[in-house]
N, C-alpha and C positions, 0 to 999 in steps of 0.2 A: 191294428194293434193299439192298445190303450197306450195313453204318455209312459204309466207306472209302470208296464211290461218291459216297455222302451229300455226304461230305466234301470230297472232290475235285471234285465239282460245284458247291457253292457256294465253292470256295476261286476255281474258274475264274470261275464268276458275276463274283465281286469285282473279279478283274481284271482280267476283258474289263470291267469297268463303267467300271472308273476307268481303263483306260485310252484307251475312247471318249471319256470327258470331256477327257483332258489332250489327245488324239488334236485334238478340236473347239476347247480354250482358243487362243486367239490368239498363240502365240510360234512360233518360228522351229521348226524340225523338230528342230535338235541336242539345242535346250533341251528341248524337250518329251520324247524319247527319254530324255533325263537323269534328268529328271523321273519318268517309266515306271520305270527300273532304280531309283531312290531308293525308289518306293513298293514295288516288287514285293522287296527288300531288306528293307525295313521288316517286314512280313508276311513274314518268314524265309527268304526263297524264295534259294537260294545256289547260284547260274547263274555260270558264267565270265560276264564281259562281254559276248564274241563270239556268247554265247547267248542272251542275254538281249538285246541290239541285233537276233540274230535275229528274235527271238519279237517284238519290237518290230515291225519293219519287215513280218511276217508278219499281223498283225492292222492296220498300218496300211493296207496292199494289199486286206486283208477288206474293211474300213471303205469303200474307194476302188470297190471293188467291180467 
């Protein structure tokens, strides 16, 4: 595996992680979506909003299954 795959698989790891967890915490959809974009900012990751509500809505559907 290249260094970059390396890297880009555990960056994903991270935030499919944590965003099962905020996915599962107990608040309202809006907040928790909030929540997702605040961490996934945090760890650099610099998405328009509309993308990143995407990327939300697209792992919470995974999650729903």
């Amino acid at each position: 595996m290249k260094p970059l795959h390396i890297v880009l698989a555990v960056i994903s790891g991270a935030i499919a992680g944590a965003t099962v967890g905020l996915l599962f915490a107990p608040e309202k959809g809006e907040n928790t979506r909030d929540e997702i974009i605040k961490y996934l900012k945090s760890k650099g990751i610099k998405l328009k909003r509309s993308k990143i509500e995407e990327l939300a809505d697209e792992i919470a559907e995974e999650i729903k299954g």
